[in-house]
N, C-alpha and C positions, 0 to 999 in steps of 0.2 A: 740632544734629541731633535730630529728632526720633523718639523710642520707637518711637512709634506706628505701626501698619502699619493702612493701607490695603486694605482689599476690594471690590472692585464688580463685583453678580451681576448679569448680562441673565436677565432672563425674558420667558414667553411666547412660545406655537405663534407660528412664522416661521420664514423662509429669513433665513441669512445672506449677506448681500450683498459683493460687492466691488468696491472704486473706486481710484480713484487713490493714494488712502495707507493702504488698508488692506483688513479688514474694516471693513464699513459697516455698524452694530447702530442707529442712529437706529430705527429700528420696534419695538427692545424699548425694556421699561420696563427700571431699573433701580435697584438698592439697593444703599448704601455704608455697608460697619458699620465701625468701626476698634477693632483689637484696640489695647488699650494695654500699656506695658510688654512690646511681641510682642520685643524683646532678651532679657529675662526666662526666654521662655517655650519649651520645647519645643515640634519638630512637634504634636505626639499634643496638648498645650495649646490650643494655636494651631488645632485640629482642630476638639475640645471645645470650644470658645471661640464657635466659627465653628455647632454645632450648637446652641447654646442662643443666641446670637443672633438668628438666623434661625427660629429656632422650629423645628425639621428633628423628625422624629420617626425616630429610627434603624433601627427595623426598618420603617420605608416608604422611608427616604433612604439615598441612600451617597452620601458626600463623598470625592470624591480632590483632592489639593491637588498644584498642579503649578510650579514657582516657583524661581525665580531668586534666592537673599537675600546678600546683603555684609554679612556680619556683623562689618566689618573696619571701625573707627573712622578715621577722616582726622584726623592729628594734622598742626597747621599749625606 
């Protein structure tokens, strides 16, 4: 199993669309940064992480992070 955690931000002005399986984001662009070692790391890390990635300048951006984590290892 892998550390690493996965992000992918839609950007760009548009409607969100909806179809058969979901929302439908085809018309944004998008960008995938991976935090490594995010087992490691605190929210508030994983935050910071995510603001210097992205280049975010913090008194123009606010990031909320909203997220579901199993931080629970499968021992086989």
């Amino acid at each position: 199993m892998s550390d690493n955690l996965c992000f992918q931000v839609f950007y760009r002005p548009g409607e969100v669309r909806y179809g058969p399986e979901g929302v439908e984001l085809s018309e944004f662009k998008s960008i995938t940064k991976v935090v490594p070692r995010a087992r490691e790391r605190t929210g508030g890390s994983i935050c910071n992480w995510l603001f210097k990635g992205y280049g975010l300048n913090r008194e123009q951006h606010e990031l909320y992070i909203m997220a579901v984590i199993n931080r629970n290892q499968v021992v086989s």
